[in-house]
C-alpha positions as CSV (number, residue, x, y, z in Angstrom):
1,X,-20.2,6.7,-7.5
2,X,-16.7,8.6,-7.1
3,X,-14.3,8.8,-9.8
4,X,-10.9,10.4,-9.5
5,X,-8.1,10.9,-12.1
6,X,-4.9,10.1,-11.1
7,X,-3.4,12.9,-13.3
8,X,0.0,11.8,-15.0
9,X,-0.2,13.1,-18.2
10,X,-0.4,10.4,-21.1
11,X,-0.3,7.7,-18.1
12,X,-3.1,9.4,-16.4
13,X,-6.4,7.0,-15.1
14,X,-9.5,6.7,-13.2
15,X,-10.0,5.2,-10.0
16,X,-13.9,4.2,-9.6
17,X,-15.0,3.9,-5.7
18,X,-18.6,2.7,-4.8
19,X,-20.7,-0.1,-4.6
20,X,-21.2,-1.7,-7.4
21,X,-18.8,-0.2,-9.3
22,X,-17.3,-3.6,-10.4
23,X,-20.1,-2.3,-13.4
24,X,-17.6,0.6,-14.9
25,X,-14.6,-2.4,-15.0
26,X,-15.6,-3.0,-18.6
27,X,-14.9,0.4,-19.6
28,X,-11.5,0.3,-18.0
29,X,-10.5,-2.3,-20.4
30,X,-8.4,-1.2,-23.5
31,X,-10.2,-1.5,-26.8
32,X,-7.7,-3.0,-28.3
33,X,-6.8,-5.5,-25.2
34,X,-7.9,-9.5,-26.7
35,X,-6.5,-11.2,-23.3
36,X,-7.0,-10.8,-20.3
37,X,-4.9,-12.1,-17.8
38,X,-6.5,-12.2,-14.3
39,X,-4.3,-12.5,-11.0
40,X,-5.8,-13.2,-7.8
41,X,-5.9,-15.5,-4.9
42,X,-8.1,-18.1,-4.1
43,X,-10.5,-17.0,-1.8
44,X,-11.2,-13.8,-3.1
45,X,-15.0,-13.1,-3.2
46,X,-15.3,-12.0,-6.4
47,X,-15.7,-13.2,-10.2
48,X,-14.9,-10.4,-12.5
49,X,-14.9,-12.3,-15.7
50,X,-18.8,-11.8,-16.2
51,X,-17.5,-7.9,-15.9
52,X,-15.1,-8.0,-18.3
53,X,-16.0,-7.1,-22.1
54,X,-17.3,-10.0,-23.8
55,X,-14.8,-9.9,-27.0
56,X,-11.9,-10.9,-24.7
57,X,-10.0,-14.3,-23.8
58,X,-9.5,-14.5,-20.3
59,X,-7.2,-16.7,-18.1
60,X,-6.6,-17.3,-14.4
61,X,-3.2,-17.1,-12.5
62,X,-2.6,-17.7,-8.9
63,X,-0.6,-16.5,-6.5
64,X,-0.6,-17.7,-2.2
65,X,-1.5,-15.8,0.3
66,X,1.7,-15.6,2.5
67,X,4.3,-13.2,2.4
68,X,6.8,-15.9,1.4
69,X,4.6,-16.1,-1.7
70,X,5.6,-12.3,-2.9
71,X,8.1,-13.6,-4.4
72,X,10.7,-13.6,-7.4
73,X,9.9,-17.0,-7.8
74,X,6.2,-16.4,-8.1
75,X,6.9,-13.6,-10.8
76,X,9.0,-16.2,-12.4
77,X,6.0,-18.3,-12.8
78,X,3.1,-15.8,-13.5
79,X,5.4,-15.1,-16.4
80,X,5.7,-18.5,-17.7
81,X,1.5,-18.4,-17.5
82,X,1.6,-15.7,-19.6
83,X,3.7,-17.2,-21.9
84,X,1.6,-20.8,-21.9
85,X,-1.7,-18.4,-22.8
86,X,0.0,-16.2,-24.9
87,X,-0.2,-13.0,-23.4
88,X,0.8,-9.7,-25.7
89,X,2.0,-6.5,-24.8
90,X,-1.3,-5.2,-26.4
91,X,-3.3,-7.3,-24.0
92,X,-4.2,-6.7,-20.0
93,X,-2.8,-8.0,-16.7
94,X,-5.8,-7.3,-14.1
95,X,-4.6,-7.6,-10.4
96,X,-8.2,-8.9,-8.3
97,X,-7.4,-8.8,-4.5
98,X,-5.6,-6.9,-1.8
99,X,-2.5,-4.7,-1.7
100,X,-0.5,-7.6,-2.0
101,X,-1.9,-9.1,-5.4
102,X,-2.1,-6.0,-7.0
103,X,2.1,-5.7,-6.1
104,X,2.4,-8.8,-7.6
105,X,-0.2,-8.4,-10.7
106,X,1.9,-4.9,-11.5
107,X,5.5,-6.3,-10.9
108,X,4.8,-9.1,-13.3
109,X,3.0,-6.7,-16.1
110,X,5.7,-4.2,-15.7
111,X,8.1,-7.3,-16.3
112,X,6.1,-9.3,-18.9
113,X,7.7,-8.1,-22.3
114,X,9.4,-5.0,-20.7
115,X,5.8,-4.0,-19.7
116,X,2.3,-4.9,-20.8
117,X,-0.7,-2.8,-19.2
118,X,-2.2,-3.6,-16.1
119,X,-5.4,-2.4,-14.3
120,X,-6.7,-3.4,-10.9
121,X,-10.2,-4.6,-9.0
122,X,-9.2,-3.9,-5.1
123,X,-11.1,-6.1,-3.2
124,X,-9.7,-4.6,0.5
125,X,-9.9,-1.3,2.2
126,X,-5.8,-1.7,2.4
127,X,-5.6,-1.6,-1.4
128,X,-8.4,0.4,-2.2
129,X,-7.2,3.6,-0.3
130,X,-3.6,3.0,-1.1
131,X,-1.6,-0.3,-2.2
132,X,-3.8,-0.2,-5.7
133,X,-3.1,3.3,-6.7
134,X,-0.1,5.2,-7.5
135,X,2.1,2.2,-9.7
136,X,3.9,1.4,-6.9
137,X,4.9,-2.4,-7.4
138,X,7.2,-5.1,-6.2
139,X,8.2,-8.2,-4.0
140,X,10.1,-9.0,-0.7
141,X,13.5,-10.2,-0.8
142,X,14.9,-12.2,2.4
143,X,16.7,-8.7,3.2
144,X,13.2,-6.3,3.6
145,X,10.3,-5.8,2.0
146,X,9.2,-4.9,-1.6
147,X,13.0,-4.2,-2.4
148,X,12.5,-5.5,-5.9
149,X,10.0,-4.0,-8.3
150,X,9.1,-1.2,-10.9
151,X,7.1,2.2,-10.9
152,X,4.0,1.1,-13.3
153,X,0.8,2.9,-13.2
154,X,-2.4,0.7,-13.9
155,X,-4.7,2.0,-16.6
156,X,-7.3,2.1,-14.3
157,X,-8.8,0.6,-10.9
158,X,-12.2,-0.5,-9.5
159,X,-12.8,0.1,-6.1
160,X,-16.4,-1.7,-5.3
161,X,-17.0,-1.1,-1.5
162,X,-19.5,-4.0,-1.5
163,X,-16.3,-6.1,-1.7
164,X,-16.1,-4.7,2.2
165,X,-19.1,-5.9,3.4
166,X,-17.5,-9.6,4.0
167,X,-14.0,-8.3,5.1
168,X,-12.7,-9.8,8.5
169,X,-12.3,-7.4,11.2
170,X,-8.3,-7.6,11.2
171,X,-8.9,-6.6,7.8
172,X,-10.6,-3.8,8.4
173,X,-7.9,-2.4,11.1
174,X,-5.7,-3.0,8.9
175,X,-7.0,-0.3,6.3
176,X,-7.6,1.7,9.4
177,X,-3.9,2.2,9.8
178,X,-3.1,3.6,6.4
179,X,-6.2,5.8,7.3
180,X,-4.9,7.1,10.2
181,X,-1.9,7.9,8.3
182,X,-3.9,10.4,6.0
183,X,-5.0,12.0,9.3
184,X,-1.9,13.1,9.7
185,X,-1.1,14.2,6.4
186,X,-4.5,16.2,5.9
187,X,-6.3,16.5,8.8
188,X,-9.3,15.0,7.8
189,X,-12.0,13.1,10.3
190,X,-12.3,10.6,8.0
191,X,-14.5,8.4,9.8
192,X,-17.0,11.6,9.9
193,X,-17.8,10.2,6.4
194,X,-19.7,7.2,4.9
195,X,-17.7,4.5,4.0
196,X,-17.8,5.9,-0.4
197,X,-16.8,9.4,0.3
198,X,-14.1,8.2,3.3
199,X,-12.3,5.2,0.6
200,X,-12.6,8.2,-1.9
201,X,-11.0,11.4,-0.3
202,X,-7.7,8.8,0.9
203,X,-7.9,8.0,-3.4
204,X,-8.0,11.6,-3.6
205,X,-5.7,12.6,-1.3
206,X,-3.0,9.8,-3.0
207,X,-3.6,11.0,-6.7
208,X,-3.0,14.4,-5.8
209,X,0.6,13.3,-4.1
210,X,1.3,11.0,-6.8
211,X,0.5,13.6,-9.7
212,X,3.1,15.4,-8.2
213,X,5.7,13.2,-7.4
214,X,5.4,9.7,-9.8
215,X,8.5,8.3,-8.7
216,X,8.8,8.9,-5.2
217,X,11.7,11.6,-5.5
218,X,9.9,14.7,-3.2
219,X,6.6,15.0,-1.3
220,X,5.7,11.1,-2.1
221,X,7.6,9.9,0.4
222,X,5.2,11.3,3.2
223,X,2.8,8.3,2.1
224,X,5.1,6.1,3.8
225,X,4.8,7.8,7.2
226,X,5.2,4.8,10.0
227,X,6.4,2.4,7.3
228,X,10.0,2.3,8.4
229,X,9.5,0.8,11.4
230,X,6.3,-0.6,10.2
231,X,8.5,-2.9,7.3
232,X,10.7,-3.7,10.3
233,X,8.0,-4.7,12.9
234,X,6.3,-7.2,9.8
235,X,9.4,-8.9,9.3
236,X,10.6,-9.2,13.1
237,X,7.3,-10.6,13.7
238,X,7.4,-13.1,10.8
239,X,4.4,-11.0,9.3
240,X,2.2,-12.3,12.4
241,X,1.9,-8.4,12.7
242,X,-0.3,-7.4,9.8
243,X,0.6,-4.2,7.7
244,X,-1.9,-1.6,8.6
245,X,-1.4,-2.8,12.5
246,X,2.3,-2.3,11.5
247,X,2.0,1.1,10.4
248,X,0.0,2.1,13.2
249,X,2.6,1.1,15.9
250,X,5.5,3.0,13.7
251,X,3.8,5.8,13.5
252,X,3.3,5.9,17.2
253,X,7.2,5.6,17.4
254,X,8.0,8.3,14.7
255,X,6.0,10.5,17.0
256,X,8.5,9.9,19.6
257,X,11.5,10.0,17.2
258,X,9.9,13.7,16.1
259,X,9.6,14.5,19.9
260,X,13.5,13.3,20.8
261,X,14.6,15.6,18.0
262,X,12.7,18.6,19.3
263,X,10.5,18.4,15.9
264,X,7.2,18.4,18.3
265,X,6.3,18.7,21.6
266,X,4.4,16.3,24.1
267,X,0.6,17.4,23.0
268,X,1.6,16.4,19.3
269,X,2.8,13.1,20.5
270,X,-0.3,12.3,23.1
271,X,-2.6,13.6,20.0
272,X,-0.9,10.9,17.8
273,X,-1.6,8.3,20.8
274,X,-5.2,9.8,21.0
275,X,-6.1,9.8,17.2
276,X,-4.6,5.9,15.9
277,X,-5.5,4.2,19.4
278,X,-9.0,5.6,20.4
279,X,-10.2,7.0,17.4
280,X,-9.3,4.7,14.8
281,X,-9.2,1.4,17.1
282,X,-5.2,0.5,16.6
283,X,-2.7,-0.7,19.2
284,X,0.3,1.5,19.4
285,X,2.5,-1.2,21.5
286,X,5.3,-2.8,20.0
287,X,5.1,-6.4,20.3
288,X,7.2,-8.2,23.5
289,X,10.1,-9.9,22.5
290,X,11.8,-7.8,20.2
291,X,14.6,-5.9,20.6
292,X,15.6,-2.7,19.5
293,X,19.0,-3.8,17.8
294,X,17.0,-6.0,15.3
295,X,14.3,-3.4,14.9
296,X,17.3,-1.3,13.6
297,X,19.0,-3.9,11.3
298,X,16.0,-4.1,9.8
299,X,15.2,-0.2,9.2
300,X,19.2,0.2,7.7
301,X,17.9,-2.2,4.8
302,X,15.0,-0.1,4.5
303,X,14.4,0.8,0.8
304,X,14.2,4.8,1.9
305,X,17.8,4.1,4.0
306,X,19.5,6.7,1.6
307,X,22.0,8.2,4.0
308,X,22.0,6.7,6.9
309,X,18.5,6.0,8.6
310,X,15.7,8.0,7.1
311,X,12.2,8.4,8.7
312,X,9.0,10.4,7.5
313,X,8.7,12.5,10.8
314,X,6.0,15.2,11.9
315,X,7.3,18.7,12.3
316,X,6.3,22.4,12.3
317,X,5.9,22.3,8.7
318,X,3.9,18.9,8.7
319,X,5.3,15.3,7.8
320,X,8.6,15.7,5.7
321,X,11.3,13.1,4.9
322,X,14.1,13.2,7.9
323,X,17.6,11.6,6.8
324,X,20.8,10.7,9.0
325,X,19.0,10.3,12.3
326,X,21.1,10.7,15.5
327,X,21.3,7.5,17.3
328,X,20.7,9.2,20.4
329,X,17.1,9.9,19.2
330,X,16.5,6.3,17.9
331,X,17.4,5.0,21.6
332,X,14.9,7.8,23.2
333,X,12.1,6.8,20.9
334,X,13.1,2.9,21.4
335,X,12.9,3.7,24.9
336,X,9.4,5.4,24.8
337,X,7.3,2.6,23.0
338,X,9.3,0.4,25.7
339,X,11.5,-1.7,23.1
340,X,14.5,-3.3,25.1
């Protein structure tokens, strides 16, 4: 068993990682907490409730699976629950599923009476080494993704890897591209380890970023290394382009962004081809009919679009936050991944 403290002062928390660590959930619950509210999806493989302590009420909300689903509207409704079962702002939200439901579960407790607590159960390898941790919520608007939301940290989270064993392949790539994106950031062969230590050193290295930066306002913003294009790629595709197969492909691209603007040379870039594409398993090809104009539309309404288009870009002093890219780059890298 792994357990890592997301150090925030006052707000600070545990994140559990093992199997069968679904045990220690208990524990994470708030004394005084006499609901529970528990947020999932249908489909996820996991009851929690004979986890949970046995003096509290519990009640079950949920939300759909597609990205039309993260939602205002759904937040709207999960709200109403709460009302119907009389849910305080001494009591618990508990977010059970991927990094979607756990955006959802924190959005709606960071809304439900100007903020009751929330903790999390991660039942994917997506959320477990990054969408669950860090207080990081929200939902998609028709203009881009998770545009809407609120910085709440959970009061703890339960990572059981057992919850893997029965996780579909394209889930499993999918947690393979925010793993790659550690790579980067570290330089960790992650994959050297077993599956416990590999989901807790990407915890580890996310609650050492996020004890430093909470709100996203410095060094944060390297976690969303190939997420600008990544957003842009899920939406252009009408999400048929899964997140962690998203990120992959952008951070392909940023690599040629970096090399346009002189930021690396060509071994960085072929390492970046070498490391997502043979080592973790992830296509770094931008889907065929797309075009580069809409890929752009879509990156200006970017939630990081402060001035003008900003990318997290590699560089002689590692990944850092690039702002005001020169067109001229944008078309070399477009031209690179072979975007018309």
């Amino acid at each position: 068993m792994h357990r890592t403290r997301v150090q925030l002062g006052e707000r600070s928390y545990d994140v559990v990682v093992g199997r069968g660590s679904l045990r220690e959930l208990a524990g994470l619950v708030p004394a005084d907490a006499k609901r529970v509210a528990i947020v999932t999806q249908n489909g996820v493989p996991v009851d929690v409730a004979p986890h949970l302590p046995t003096h509290v009420a519990t009640s079950r909300h949920i939300v759909g699976e597609s990205e039309d689903d993260k939602s205002l509207a759904t937040i709207e409704r999960l709200c109403e629950e709460f009302a119907s079962v009389g849910l305080t702002r001494q009591d618990l939200v508990l977010g059970v599923g991927g990094g979607m439901v756990t955006d959802i579960a924190g959005f709606a407790a960071a809304s439900w009476h100007r903020g009751v607590r929330v903790a999390h159960v991660s039942t994917t390898l997506v959320g477990m080494i990054d969408a669950a941790i860090g207080g990081k919520t929200g939902v998609n608007l028709r203009s881009g993704k998770n545009l809407v939301g609120a910085f709440w940290q959970p009061c703890g989270v339960v990572c059981d890897t057992a919850l893997l064993d029965s996780l579909p392949e394209r889930e499993q790539r999918c947690g393979r591209g925010e793993m790659a994106k550690y790579h980067f950031l570290t330089g960790d062969d992650l994959l050297a380890l077993d599956l416990d230590e590999r989901v807790a050193r990407c915890v580890q290295i996310k609650a050492d970023i996020v004890g430093n930066d909470e709100r996203e306002s410095g060094r944060r913003a390297v976690l969303n290394y190939g997420h600008t294009l990544g957003h842009a790629l899920e939406i252009a595709t009408d999400f048929a382009l899964a997140h962690g197969e998203a990120v992959a492909v952008g951070m392909m691209f940023a690599a040629h962004l970096a090399r346009a603007l002189g930021r690396i040379d060509d071994a960085r870039v072929e390492l970046h081809r070498r490391v997502i594409q043979q080592h973790y398993g992830l296509s770094v090809s931008v889907p065929s009919g797309i075009d580069r104009q809409r890929l752009v539309d879509l990156m200006h309404s970017d939630k990081k679009a402060i001035d003008g288009l900003t990318f997290v870009l590699d560089g002689p002093r590692g990944i850092e936050v690039v702002r005001g890219v020169e067109a001229s780059a944008l078309e070399a890298a477009f031209t690179a991944v072979s975007v018309p």
